[in-house]
py3Dmol code that shows the C-alpha trace and the ligand (Angstrom):
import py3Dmol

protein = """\
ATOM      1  CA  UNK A   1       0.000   0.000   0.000  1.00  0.00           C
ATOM      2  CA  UNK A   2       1.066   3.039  -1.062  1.00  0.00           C
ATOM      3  CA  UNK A   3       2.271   5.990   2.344  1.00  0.00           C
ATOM      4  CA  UNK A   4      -0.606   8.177   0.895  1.00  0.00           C
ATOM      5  CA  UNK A   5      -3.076   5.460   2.094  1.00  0.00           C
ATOM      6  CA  UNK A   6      -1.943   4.459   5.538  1.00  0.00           C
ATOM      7  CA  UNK A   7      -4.142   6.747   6.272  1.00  0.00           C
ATOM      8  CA  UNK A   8      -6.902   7.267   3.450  1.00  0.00           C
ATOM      9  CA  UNK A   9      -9.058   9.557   5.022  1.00  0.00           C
ATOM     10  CA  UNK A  10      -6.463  11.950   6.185  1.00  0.00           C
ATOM     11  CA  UNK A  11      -5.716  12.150   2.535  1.00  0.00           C
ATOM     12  CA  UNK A  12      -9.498  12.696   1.608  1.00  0.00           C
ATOM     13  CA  UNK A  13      -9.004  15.486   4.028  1.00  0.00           C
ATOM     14  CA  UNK A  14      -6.045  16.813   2.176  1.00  0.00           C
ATOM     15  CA  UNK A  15      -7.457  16.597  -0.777  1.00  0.00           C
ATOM     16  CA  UNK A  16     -10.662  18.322   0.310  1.00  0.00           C
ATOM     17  CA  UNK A  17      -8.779  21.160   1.724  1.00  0.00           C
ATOM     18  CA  UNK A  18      -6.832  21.547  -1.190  1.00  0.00           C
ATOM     19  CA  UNK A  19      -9.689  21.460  -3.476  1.00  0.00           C
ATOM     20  CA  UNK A  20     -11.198  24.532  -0.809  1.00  0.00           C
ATOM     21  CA  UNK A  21      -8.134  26.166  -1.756  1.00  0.00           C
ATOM     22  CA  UNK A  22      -8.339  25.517  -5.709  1.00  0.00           C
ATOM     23  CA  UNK A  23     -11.759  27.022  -5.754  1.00  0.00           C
ATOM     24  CA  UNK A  24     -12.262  29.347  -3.338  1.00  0.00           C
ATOM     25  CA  UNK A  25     -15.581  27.457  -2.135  1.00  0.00           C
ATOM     26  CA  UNK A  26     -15.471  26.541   1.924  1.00  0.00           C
ATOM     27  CA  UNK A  27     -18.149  23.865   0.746  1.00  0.00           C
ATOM     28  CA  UNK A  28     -19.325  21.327  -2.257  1.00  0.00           C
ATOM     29  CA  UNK A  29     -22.964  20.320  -1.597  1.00  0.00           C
ATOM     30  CA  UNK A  30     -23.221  17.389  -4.796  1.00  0.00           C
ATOM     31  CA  UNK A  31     -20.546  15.196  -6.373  1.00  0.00           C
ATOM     32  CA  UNK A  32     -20.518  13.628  -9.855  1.00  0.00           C
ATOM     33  CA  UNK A  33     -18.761  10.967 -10.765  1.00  0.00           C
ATOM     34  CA  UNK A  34     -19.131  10.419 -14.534  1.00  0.00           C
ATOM     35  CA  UNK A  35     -17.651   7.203 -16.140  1.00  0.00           C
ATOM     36  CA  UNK A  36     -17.072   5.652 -19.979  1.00  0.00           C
ATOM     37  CA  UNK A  37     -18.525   7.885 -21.853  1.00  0.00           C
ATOM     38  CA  UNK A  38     -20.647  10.192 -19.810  1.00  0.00           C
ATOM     39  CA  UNK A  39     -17.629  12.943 -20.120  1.00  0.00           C
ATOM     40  CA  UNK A  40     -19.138  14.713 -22.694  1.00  0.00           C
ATOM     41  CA  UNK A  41     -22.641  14.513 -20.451  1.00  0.00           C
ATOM     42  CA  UNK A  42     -20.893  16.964 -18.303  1.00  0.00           C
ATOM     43  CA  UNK A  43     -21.357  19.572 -21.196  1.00  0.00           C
ATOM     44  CA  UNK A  44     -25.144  19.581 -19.839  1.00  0.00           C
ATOM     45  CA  UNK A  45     -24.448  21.397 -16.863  1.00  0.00           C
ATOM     46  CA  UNK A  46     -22.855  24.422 -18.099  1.00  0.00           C
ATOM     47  CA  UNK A  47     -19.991  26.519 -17.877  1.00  0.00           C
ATOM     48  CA  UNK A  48     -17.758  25.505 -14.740  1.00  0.00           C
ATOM     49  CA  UNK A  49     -16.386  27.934 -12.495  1.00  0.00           C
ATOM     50  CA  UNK A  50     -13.160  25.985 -12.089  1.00  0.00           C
ATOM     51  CA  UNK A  51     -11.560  23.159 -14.354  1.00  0.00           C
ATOM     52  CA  UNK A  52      -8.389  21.021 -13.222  1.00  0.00           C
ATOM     53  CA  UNK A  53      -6.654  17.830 -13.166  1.00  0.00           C
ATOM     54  CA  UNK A  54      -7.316  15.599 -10.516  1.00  0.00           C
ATOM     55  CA  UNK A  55      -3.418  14.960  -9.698  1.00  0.00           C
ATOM     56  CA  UNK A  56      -3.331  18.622  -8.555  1.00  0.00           C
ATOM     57  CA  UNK A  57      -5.072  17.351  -5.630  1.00  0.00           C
ATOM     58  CA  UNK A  58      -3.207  14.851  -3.321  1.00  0.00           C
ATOM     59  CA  UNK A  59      -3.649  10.844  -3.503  1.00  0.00           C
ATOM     60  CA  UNK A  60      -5.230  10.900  -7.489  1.00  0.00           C
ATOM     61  CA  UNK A  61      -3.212   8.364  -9.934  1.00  0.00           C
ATOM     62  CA  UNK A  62      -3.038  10.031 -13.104  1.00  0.00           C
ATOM     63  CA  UNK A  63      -5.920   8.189 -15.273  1.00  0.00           C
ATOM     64  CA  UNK A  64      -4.846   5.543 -17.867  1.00  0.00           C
ATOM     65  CA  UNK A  65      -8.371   4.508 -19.635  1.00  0.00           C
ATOM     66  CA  UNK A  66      -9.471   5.879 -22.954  1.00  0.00           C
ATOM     67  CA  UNK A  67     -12.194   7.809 -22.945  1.00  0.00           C
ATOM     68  CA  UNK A  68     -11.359   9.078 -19.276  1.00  0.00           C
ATOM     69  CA  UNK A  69     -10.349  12.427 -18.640  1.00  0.00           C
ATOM     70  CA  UNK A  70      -8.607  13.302 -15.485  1.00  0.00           C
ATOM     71  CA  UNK A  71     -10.486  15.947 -14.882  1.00  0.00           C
ATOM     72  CA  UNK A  72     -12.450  17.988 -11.613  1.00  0.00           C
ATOM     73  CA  UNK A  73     -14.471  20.768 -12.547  1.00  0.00           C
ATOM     74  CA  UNK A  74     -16.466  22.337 -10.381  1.00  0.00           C
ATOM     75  CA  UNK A  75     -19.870  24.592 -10.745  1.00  0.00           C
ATOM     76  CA  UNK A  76     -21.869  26.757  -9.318  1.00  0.00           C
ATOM     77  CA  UNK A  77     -26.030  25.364  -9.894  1.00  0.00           C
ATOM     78  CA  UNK A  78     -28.851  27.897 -10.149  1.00  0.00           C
ATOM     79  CA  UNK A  79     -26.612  29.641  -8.455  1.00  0.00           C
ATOM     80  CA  UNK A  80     -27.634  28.038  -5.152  1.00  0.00           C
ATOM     81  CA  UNK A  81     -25.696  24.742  -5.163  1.00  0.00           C
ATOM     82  CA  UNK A  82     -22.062  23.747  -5.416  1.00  0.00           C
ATOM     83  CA  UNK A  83     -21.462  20.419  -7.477  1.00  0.00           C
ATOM     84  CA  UNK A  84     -18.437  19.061  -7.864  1.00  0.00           C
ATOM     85  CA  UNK A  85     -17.684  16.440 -10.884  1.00  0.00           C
ATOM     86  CA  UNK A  86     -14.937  13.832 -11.749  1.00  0.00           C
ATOM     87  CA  UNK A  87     -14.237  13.305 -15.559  1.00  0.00           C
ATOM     88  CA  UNK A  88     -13.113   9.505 -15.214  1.00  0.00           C
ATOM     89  CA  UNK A  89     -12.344   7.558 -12.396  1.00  0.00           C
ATOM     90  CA  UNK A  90      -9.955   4.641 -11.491  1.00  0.00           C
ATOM     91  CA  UNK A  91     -10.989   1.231 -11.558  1.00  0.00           C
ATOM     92  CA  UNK A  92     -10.394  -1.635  -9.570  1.00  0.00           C
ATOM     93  CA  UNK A  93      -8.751  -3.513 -12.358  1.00  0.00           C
ATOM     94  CA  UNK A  94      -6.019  -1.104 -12.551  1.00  0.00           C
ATOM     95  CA  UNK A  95      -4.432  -3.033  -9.773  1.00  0.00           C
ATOM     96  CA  UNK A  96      -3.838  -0.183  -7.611  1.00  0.00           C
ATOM     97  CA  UNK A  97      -5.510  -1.646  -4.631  1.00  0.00           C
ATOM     98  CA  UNK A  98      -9.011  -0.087  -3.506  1.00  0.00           C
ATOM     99  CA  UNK A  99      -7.885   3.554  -1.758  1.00  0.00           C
ATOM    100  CA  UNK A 100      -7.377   4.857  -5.287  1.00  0.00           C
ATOM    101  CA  UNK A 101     -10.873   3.630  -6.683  1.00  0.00           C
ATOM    102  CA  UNK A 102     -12.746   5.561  -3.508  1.00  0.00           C
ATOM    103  CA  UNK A 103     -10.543   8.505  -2.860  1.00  0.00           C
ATOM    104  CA  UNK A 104     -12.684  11.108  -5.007  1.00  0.00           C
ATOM    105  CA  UNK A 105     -15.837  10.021  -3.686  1.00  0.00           C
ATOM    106  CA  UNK A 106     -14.080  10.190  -0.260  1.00  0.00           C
ATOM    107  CA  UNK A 107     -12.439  13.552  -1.028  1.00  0.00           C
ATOM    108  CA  UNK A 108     -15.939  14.837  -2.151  1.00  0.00           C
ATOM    109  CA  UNK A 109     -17.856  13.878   1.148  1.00  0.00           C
ATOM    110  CA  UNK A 110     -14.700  15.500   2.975  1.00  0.00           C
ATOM    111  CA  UNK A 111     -15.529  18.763   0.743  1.00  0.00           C
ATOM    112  CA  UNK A 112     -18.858  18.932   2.024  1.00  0.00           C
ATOM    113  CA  UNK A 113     -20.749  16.572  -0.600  1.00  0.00           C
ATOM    114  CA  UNK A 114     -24.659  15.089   1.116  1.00  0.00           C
ATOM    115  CA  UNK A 115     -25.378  13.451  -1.910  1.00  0.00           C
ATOM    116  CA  UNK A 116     -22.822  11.341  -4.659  1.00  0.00           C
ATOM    117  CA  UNK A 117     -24.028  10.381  -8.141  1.00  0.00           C
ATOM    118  CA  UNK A 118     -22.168   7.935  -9.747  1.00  0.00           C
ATOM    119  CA  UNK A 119     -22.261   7.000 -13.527  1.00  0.00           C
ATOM    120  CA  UNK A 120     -21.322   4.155 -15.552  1.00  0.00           C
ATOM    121  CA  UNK A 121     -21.007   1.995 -18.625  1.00  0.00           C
ATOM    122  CA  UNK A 122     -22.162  -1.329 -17.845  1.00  0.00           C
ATOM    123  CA  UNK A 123     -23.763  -4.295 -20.252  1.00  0.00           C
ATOM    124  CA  UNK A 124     -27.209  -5.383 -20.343  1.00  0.00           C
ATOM    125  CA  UNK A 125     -27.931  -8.953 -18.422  1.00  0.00           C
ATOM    126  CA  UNK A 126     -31.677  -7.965 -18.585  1.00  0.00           C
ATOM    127  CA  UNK A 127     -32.906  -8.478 -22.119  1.00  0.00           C
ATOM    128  CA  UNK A 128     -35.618  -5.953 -21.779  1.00  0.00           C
ATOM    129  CA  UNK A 129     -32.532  -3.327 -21.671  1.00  0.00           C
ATOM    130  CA  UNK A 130     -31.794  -1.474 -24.926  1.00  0.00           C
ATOM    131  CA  UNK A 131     -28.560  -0.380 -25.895  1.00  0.00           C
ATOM    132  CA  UNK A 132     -28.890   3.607 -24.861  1.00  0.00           C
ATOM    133  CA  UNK A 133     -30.793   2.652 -22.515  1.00  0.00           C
ATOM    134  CA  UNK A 134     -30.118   4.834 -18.617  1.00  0.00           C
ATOM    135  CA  UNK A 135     -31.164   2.028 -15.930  1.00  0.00           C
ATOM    136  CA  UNK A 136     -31.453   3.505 -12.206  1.00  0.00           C
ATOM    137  CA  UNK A 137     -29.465   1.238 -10.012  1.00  0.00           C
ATOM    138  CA  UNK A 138     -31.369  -0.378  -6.960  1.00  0.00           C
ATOM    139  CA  UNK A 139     -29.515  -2.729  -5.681  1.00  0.00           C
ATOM    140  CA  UNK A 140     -25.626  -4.182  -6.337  1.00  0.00           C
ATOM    141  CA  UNK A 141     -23.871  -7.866  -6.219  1.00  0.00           C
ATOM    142  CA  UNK A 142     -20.192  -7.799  -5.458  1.00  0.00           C
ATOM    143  CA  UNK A 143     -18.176 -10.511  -7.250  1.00  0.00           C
ATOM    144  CA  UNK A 144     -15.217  -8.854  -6.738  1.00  0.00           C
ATOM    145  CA  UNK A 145     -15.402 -10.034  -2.547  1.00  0.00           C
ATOM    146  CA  UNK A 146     -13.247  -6.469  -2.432  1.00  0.00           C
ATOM    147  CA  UNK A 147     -13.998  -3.738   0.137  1.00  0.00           C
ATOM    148  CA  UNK A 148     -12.911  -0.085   0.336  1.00  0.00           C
ATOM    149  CA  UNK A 149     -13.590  -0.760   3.831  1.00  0.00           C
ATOM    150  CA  UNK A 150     -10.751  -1.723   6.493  1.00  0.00           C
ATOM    151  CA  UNK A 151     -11.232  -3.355   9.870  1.00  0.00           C
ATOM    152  CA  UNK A 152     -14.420  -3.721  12.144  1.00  0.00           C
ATOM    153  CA  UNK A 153     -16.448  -1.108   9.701  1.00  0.00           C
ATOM    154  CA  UNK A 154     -20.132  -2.465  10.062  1.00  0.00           C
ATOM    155  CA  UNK A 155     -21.850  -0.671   7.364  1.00  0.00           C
ATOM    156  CA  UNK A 156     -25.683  -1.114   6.773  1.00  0.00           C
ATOM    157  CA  UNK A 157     -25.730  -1.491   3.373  1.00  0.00           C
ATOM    158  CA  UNK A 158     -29.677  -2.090   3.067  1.00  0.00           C
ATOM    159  CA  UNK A 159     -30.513   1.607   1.173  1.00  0.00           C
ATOM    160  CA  UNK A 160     -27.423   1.853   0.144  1.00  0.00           C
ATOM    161  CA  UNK A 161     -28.866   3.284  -3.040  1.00  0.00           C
ATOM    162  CA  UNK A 162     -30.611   5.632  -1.253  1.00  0.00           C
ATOM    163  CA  UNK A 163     -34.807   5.150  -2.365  1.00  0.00           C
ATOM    164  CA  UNK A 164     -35.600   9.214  -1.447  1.00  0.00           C
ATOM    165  CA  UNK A 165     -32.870   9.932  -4.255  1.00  0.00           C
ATOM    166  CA  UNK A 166     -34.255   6.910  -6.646  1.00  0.00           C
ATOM    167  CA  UNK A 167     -37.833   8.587  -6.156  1.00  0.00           C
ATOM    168  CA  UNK A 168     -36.768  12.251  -7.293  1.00  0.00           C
ATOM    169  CA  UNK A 169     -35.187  10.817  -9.988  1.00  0.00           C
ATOM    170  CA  UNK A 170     -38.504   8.896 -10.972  1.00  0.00           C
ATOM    171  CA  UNK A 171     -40.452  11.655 -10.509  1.00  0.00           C
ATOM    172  CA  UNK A 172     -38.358  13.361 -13.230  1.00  0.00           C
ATOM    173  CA  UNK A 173     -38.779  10.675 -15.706  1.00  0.00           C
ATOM    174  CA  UNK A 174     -41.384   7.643 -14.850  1.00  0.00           C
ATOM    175  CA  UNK A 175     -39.378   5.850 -17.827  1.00  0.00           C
ATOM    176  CA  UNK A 176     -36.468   4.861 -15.994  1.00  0.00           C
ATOM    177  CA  UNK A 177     -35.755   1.594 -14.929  1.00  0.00           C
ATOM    178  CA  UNK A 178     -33.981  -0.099 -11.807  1.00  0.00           C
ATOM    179  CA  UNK A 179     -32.461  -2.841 -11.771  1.00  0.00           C
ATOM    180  CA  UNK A 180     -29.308  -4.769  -9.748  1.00  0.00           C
ATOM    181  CA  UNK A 181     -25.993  -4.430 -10.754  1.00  0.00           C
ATOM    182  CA  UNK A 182     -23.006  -6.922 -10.464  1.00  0.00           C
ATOM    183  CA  UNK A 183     -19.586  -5.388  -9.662  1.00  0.00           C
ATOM    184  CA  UNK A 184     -17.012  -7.347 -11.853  1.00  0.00           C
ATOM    185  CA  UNK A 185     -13.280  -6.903 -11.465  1.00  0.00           C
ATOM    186  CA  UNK A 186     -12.546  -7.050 -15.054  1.00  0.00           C
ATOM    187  CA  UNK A 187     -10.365  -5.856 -16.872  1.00  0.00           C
ATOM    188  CA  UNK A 188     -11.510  -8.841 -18.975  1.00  0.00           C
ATOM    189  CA  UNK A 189     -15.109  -9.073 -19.977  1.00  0.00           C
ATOM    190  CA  UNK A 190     -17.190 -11.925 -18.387  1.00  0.00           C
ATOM    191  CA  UNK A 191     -17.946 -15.143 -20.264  1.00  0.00           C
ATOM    192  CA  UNK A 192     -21.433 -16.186 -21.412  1.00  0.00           C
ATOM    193  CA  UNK A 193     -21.922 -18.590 -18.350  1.00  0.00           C
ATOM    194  CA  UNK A 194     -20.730 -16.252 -16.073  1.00  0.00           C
ATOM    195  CA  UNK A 195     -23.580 -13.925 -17.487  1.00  0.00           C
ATOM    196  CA  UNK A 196     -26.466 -16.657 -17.220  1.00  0.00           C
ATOM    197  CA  UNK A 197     -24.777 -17.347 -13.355  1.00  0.00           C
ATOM    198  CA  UNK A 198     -25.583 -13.177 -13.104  1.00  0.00           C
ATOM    199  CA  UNK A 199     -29.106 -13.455 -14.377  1.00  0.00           C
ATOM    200  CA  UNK A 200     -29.594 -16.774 -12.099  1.00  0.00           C
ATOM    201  CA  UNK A 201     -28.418 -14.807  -9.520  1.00  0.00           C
ATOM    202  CA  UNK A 202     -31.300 -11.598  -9.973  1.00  0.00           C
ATOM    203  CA  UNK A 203     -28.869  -9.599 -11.758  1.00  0.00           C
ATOM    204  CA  UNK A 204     -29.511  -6.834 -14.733  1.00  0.00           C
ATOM    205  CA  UNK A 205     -26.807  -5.555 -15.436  1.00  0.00           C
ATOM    206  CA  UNK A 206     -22.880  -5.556 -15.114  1.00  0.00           C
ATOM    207  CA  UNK A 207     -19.986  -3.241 -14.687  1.00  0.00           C
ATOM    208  CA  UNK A 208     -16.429  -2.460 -13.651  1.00  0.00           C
ATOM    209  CA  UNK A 209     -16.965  -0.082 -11.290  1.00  0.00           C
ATOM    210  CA  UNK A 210     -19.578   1.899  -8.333  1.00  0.00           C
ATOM    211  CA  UNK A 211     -20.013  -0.335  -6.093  1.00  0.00           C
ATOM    212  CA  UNK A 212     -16.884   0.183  -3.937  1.00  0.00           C
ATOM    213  CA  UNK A 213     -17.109   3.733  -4.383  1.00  0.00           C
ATOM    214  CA  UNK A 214     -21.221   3.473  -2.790  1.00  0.00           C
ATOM    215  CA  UNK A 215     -19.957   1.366  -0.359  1.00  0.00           C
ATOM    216  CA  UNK A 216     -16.827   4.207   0.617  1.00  0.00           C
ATOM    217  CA  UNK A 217     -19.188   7.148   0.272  1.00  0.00           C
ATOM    218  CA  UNK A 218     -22.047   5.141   2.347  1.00  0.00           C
ATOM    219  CA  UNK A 219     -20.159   4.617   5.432  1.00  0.00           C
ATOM    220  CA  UNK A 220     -18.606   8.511   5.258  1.00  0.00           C
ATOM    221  CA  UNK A 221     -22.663   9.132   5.601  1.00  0.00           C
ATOM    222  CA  UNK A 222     -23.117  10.425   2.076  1.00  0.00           C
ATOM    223  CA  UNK A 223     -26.843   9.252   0.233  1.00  0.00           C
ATOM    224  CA  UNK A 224     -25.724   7.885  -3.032  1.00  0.00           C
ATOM    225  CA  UNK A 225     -27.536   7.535  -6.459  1.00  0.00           C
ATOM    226  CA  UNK A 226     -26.585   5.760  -9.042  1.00  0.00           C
ATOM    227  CA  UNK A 227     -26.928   5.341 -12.929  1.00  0.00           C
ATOM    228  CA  UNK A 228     -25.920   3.017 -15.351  1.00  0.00           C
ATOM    229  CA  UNK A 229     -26.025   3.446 -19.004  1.00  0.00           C
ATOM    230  CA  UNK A 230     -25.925   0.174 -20.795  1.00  0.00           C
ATOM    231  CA  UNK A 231     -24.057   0.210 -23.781  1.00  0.00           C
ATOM    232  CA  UNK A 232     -23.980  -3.321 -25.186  1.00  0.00           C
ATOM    233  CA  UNK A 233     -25.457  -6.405 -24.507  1.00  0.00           C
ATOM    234  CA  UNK A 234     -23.854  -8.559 -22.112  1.00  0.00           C
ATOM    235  CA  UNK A 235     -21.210 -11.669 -23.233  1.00  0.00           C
ATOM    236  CA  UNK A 236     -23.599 -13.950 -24.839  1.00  0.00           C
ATOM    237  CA  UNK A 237     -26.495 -12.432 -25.667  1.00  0.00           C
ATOM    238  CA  UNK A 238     -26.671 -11.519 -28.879  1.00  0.00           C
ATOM    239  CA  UNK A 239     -23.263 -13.390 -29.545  1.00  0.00           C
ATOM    240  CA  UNK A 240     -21.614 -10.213 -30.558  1.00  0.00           C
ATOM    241  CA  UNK A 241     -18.212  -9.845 -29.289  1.00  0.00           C
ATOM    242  CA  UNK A 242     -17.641  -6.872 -27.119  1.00  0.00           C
ATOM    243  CA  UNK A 243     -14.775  -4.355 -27.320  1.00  0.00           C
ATOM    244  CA  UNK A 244     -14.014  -0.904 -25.663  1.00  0.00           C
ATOM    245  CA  UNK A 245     -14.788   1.174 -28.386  1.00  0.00           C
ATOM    246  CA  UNK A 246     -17.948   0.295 -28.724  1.00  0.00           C
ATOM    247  CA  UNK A 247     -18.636   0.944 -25.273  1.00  0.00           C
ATOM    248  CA  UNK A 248     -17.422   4.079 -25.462  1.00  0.00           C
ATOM    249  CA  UNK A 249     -19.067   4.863 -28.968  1.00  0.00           C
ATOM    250  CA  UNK A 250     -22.254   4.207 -27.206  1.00  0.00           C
ATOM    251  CA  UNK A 251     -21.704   6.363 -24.423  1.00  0.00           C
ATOM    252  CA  UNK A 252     -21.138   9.101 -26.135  1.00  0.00           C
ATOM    253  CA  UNK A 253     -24.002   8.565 -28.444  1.00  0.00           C
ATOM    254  CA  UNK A 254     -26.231   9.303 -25.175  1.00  0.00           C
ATOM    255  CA  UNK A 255     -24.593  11.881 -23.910  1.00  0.00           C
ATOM    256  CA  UNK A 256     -26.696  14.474 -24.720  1.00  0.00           C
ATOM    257  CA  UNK A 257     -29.826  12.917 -23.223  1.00  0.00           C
ATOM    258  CA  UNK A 258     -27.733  11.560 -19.990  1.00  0.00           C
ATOM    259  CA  UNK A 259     -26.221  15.377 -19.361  1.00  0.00           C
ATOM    260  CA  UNK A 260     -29.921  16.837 -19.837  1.00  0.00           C
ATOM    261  CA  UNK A 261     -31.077  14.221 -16.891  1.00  0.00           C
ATOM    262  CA  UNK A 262     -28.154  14.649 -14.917  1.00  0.00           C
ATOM    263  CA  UNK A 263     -28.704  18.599 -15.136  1.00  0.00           C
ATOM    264  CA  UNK A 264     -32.296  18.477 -14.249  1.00  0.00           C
ATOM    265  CA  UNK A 265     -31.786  16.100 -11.147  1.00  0.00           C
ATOM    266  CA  UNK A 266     -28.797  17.440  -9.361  1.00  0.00           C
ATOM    267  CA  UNK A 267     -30.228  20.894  -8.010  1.00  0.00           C
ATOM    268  CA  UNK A 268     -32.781  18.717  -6.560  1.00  0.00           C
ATOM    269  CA  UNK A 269     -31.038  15.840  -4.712  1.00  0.00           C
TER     270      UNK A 269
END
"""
ligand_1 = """\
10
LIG
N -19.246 -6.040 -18.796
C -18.545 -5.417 -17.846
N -18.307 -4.106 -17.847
C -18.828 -3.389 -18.851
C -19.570 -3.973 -19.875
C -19.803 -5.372 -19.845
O -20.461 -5.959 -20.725
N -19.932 -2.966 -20.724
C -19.426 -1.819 -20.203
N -18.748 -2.062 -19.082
"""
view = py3Dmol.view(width=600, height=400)
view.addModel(protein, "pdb")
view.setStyle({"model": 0}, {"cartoon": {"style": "trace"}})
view.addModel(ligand_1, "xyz")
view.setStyle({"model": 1}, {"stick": {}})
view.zoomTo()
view.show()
């Protein structure tokens, strides 16, 4: 383990103050996470007041994914609330251990966030899902048998995506699905039996990422919402192969619509 993350939190703290520092704002009220291909969702929100790379702040590996961008801006909503949003995150599967995959959500609650909205790219177990399609997470499956958490950290994890913050969503668009989502460790893709043991098992859809961030955020006391966008069907459903590109091709294909959501919902979280 890297010295920064003897003690992660006091490094969330760090980074928090630092980020006070960056942009003159004693407090962040909502944080963003946006993942493959929801960067260009960020558009939606506006014109930040402040734009920098997250390894200005201490205890952020510089990214390595395509289609990630390194990037904290933050804004200034309606000009009532402060959100603060990560372009790209790091993944379990970069083998960096699991302080790096939680420290912005645990830098965000240290700034002040209440509420954390993560985004993903994940593939469709549930073959109601479209390609395109935003799905409302409700509920997770870890596969990875990872924790952010160290030592006797009892977390309820029972809302853990908070239902007040599913609800306002709703209430914005009646469309939306839920469904559960499976955290995989990746990087590779999953097999097709690996998929049908995922449906067995009550999940809809499946991802590389999230879940250990909820679970970080969750115990700090944050409410967390979550959205996936799938952008392929999962291994062995249609029998397409699946590649990166695609993933990311059909992430940014939705952008627009995902940034309009994201815009409408965060003032009200
Ligand atoms: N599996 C895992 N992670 C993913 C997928 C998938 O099919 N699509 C996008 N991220």
């Amino acid at each position: 383990m890297s010295k920064l993350y003897k003690d992660p939190i006091g490094t969330a703290e760090n980074a928090a103050k630092e980020l006070r520092k960056i942009t003159k704002k004693e407090k962040h009220d909502v944080a963003l996470v946006m993942g493959s291909g929801w960067i260009s969702a960020a558009e939606a929100l506006g014109i930040p007041t402040h734009e920098f790379s997250v390894t200005d702040l201490p205890g952020f590996p510089a990214p390595t994914v395509s289609g990630h961008g390194g990037k904290v801006r933050s804004y200034n909503l309606n000009n009532s609330i402060n959100a603060l949003v990560f372009l790209g995150r790091t993944h379990f599967y970069e083998g960096l251990g699991m302080e790096p995959v939680v420290h912005a959500v645990r830098t965000a609650v240290k700034a002040g966030c209440r509420a954390i909205v993560l985004t993903n790219a994940c593939g469709g177990i549930n073959t109601d899902y479209k390609v395109g399609q935003p799905v409302i997470i409700k509920d997770h499956i870890s596969l990875t048998a990872a924790s952010p958490l160290i030592g006797a950290d009892f977390v309820d994890l029972t809302d853990l995506y908070s239902k007040r913050l599913r609800e306002i969503v709703k209430a914005e668009d009646s469309t939306l699905a839920e469904g559960v989502y499976v955290h995989w460790r990746g990087p590779a893709y999953e097999t097709p039996a690996e998929i049908k043991m995922m449906r067995t098992l009550g999940a809809d859809l499946v991802g590389m990422s999230t879940v250990p961030e909820a679970i970080a955020a969750h115990a700090l006391g944050a409410e967390i919402l979550a959205i996936s966008l799938v952008t392929n069907a999962a291994a062995g459903v249609t029998g397409e192969k699946l590649n990166h590109a695609e993933v990311i091709a059909a992430g940014k294909a939705a952008a627009d619509q995902m940034g309009k959501l994201l815009a409408r919902i965060l003032p009200k979280l």
